[in-house]
N, CA, C and O atoms as a printed pandas DataFrame, in Angstrom:
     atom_number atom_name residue_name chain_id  residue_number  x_coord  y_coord  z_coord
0              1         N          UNK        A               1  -42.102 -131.436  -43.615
1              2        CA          UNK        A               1  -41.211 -130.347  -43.302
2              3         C          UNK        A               1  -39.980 -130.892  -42.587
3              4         O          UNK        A               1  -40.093 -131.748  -41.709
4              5         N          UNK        A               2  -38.688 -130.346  -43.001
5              6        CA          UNK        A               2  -37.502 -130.893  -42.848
6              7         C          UNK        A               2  -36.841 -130.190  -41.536
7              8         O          UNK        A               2  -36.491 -129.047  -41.833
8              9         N          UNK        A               3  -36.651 -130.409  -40.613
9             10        CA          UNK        A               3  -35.852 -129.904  -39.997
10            11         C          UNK        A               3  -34.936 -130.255  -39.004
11            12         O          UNK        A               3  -35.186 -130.962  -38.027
12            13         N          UNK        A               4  -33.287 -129.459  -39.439
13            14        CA          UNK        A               4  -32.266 -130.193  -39.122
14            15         C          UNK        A               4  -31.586 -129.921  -37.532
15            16         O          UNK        A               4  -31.158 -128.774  -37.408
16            17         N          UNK        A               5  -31.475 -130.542  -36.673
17            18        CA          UNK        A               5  -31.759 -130.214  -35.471
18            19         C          UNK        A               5  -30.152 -129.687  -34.662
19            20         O          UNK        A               5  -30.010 -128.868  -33.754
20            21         N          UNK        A               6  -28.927 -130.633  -35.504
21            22        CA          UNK        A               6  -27.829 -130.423  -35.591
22            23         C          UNK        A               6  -26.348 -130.764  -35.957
23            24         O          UNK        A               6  -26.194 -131.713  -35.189
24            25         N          UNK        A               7  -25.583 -130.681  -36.375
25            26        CA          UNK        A               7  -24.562 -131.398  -36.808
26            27         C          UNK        A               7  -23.550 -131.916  -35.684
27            28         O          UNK        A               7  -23.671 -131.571  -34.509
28            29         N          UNK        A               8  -22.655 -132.677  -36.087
29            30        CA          UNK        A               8  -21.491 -133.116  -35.104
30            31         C          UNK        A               8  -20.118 -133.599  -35.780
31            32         O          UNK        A               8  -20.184 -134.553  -36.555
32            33         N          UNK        A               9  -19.206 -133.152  -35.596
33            34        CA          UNK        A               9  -17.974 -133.249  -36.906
34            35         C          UNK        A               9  -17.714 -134.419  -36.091
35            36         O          UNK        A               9  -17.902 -134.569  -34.884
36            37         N          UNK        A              10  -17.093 -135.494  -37.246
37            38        CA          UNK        A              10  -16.970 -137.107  -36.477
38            39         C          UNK        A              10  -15.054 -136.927  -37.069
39            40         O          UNK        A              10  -14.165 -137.302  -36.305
40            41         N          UNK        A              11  -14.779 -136.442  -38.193
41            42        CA          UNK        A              11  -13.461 -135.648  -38.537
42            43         C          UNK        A              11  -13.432 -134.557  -39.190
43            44         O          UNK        A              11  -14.261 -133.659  -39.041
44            45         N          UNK        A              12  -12.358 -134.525  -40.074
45            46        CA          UNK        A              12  -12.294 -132.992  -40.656
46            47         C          UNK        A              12  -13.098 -133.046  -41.792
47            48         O          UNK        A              12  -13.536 -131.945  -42.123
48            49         N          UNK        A              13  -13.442 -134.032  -42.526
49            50        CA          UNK        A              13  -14.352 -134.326  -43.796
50            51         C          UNK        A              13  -15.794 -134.550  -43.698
51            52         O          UNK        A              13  -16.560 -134.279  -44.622
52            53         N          UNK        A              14  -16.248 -135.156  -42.330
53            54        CA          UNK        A              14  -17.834 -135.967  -42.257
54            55         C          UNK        A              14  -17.999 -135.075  -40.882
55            56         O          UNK        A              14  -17.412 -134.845  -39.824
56            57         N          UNK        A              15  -19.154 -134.737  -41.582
57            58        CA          UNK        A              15  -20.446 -134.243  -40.232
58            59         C          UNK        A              15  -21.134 -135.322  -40.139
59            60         O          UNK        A              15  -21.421 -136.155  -40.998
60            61         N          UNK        A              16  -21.414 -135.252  -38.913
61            62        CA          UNK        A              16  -22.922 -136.001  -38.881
62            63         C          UNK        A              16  -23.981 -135.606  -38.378
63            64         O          UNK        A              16  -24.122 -135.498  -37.160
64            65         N          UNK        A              17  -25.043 -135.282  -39.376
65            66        CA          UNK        A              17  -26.312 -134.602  -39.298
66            67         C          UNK        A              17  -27.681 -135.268  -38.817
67            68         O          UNK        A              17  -28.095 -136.359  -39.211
68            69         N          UNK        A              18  -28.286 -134.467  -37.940
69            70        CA          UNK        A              18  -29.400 -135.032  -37.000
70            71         C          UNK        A              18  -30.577 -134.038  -37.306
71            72         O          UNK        A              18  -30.823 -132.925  -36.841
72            73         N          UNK        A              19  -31.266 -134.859  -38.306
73            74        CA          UNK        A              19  -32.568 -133.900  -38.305
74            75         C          UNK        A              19  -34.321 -134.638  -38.381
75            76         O          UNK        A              19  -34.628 -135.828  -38.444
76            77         N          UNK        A              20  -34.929 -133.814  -38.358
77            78        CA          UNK        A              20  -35.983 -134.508  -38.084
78            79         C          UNK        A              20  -37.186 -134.199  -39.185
79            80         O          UNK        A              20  -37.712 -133.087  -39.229
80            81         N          UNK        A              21  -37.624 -135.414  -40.181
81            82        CA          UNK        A              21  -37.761 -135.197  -41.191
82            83         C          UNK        A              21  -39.342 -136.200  -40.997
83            84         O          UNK        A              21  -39.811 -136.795  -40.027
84            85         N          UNK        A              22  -39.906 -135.984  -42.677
85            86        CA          UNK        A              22  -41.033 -136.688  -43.287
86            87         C          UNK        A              22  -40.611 -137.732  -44.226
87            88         O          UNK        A              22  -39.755 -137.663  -45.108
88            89         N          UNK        A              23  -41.243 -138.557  -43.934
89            90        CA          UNK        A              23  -40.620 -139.808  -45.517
90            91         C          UNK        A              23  -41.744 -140.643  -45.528
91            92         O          UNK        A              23  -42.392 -141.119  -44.595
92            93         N          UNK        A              24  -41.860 -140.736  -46.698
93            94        CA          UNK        A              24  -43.073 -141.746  -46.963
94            95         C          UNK        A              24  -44.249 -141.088  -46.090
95            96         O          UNK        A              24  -44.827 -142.101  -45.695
96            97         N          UNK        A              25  -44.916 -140.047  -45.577
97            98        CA          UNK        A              25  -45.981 -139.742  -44.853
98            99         C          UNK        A              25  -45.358 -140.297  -43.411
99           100         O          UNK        A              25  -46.185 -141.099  -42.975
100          101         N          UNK        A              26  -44.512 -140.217  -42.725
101          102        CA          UNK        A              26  -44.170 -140.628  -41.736
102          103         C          UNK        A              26  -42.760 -139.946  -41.075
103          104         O          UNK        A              26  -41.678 -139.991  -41.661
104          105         N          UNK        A              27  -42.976 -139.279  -39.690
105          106        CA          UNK        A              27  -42.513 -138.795  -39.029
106          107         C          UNK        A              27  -41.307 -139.396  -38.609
107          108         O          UNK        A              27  -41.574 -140.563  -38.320
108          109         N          UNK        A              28  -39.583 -139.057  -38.361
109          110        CA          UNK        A              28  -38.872 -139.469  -38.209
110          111         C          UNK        A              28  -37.933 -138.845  -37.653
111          112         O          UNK        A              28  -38.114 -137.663  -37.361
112          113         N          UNK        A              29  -36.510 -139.575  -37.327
113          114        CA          UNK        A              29  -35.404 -138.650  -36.665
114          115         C          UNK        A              29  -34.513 -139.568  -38.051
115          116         O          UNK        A              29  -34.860 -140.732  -38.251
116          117         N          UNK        A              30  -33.437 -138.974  -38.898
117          118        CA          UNK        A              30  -32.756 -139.397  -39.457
118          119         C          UNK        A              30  -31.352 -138.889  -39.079
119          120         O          UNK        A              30  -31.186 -137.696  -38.824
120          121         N          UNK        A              31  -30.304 -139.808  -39.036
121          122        CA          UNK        A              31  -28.914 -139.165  -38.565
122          123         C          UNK        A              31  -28.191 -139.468  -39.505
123          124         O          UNK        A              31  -28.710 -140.513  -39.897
124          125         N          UNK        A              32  -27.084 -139.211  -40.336
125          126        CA          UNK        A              32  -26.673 -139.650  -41.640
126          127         C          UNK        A              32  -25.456 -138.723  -41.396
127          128         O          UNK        A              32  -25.436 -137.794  -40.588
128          129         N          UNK        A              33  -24.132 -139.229  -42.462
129          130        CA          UNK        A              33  -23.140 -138.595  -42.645
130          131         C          UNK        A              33  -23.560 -137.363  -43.558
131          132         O          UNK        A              33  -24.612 -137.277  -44.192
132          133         N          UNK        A              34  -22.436 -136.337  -43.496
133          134        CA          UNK        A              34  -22.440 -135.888  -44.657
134          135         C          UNK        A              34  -20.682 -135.205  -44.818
135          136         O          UNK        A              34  -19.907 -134.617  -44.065
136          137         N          UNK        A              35  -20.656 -135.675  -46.197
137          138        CA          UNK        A              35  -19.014 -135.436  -46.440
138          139         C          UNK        A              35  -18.592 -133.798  -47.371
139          140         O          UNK        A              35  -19.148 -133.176  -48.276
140          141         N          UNK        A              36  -17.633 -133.644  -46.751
141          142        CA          UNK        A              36  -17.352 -132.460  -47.958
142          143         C          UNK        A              36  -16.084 -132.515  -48.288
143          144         O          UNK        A              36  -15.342 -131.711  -47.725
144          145         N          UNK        A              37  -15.533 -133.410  -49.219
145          146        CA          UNK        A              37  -14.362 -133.436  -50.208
146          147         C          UNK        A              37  -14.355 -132.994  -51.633
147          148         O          UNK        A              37  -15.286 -132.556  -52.308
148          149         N          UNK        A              38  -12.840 -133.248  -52.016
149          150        CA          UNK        A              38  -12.713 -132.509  -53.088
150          151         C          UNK        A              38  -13.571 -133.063  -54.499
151          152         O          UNK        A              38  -13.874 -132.395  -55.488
152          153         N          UNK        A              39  -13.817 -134.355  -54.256
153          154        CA          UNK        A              39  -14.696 -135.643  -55.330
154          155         C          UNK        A              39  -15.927 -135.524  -55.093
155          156         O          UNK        A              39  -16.711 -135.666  -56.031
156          157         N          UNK        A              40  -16.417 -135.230  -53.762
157          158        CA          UNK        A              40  -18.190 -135.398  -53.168
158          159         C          UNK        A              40  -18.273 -134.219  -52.283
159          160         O          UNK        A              40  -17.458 -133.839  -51.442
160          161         N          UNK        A              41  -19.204 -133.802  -52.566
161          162        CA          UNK        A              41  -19.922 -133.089  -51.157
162          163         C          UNK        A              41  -21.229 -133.292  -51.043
163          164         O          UNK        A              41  -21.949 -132.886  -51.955
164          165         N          UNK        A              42  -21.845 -134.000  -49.834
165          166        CA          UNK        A              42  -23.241 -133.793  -49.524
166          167         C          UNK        A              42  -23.183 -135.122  -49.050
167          168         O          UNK        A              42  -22.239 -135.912  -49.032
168          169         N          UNK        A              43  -24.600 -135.261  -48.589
169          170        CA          UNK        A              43  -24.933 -136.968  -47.849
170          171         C          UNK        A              43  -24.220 -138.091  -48.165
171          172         O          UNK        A              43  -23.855 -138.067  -49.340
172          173         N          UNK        A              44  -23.819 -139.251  -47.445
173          174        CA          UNK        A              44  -23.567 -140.657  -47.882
174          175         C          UNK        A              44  -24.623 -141.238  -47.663
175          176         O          UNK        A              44  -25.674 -140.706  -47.305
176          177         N          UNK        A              45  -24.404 -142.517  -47.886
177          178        CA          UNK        A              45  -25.720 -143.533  -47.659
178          179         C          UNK        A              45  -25.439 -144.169  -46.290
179          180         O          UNK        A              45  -26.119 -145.158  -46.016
180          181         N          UNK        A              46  -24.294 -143.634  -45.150
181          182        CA          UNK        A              46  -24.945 -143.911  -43.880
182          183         C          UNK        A              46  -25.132 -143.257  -42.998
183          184         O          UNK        A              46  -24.704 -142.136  -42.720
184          185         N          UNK        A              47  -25.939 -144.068  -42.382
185          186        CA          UNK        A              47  -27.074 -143.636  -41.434
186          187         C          UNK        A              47  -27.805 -144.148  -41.161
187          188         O          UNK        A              47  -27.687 -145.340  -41.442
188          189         N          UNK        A              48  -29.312 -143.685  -40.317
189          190        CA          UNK        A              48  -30.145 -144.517  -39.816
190          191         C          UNK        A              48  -31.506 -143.286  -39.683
191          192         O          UNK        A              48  -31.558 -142.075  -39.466
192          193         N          UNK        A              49  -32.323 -144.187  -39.903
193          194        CA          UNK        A              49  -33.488 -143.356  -39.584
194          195         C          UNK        A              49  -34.039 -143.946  -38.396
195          196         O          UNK        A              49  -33.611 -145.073  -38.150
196          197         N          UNK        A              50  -34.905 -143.452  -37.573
197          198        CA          UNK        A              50  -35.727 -143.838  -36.267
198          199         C          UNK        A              50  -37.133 -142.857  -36.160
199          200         O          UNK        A              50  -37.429 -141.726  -35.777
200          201         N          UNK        A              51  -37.912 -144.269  -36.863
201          202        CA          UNK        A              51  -39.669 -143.701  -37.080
202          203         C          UNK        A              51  -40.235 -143.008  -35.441
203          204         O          UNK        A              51  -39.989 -143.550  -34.363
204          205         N          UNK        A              52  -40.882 -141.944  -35.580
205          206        CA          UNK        A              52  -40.965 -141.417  -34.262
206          207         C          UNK        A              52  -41.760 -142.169  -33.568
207          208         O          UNK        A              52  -42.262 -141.322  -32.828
208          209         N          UNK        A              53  -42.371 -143.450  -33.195
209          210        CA          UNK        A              53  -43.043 -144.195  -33.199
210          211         C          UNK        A              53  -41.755 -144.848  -31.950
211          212         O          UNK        A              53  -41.726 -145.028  -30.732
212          213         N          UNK        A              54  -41.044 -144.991  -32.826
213          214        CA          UNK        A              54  -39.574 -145.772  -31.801
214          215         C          UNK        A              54  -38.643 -145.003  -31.320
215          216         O          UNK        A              54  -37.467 -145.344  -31.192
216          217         N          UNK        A              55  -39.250 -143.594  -30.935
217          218        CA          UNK        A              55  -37.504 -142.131  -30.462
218          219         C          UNK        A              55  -37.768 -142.693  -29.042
219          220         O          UNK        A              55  -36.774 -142.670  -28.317
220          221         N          UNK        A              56  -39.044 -143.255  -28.426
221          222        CA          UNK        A              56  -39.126 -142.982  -26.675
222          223         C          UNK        A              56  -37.983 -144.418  -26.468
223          224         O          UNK        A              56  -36.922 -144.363  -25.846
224          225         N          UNK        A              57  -38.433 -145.405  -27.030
225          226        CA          UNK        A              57  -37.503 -146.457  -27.121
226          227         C          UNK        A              57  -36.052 -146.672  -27.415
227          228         O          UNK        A              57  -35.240 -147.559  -27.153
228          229         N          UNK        A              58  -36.013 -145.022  -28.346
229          230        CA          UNK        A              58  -34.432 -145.463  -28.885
230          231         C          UNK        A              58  -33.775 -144.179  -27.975
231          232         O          UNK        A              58  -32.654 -143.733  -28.218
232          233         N          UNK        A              59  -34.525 -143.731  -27.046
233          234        CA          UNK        A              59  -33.729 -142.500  -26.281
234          235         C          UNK        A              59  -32.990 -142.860  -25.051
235          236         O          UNK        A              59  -31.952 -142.460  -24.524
236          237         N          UNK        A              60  -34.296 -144.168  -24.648
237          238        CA          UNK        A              60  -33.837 -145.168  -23.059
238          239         C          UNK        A              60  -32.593 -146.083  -23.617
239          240         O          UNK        A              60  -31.778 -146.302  -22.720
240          241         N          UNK        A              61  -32.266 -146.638  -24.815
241          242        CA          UNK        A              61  -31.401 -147.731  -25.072
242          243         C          UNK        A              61  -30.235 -146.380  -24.959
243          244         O          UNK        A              61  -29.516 -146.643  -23.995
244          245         N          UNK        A              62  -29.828 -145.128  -25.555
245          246        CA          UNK        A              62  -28.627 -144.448  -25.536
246          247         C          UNK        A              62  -28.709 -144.136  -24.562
247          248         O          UNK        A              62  -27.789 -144.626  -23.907
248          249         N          UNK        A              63  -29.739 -143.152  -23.621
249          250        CA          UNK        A              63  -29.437 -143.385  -21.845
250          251         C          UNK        A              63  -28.683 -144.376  -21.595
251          252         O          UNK        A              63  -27.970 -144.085  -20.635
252          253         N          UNK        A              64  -28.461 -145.496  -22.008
253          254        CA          UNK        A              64  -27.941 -146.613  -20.906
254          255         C          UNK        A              64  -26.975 -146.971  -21.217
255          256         O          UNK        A              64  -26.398 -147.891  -20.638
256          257         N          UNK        A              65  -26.228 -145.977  -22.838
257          258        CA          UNK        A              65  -24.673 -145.888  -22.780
258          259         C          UNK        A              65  -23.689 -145.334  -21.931
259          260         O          UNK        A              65  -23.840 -144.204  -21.467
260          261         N          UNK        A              66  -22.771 -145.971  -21.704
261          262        CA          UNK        A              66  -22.080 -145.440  -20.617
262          263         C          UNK        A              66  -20.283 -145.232  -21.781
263          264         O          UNK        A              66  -20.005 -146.006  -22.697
264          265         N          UNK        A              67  -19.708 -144.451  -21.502
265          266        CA          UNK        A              67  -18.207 -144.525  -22.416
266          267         C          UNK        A              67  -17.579 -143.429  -21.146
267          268         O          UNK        A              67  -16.414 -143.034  -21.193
């Protein structure tokens, strides 16, 4: 079961979508573009997935961004 937790406009063309999905029998957080132009609309091929196995690990490494 798919579910998308939220978007974030990075410009006027690409969201970037944060949802939390199944793949392969395995629980995940996937974050991925998604574009809507006049040639494409829908997902690109980047992004990243993070097996829920590694979210406690990958939550302390962005805690410790600072900008």
């Amino acid at each position: 079961m798919d579910e998308e937790i939220g978007r974030l406009m990075k410009n006027e063309s690409t969201e970037i979508v944060i949802r939390v999905d199944d793949y392969g029998g395995q629980r995940g957080v996937t974050i991925r573009e998604f574009l809507t132009s006049e040639r494409y609309t829908g997902f690109t091929k980047q992004g990243t997935r993070i097996p829920a196995d590694k979210w406690k690990e990958f939550v302390e490494l962005v805690n410790r961004v600072r900008v």
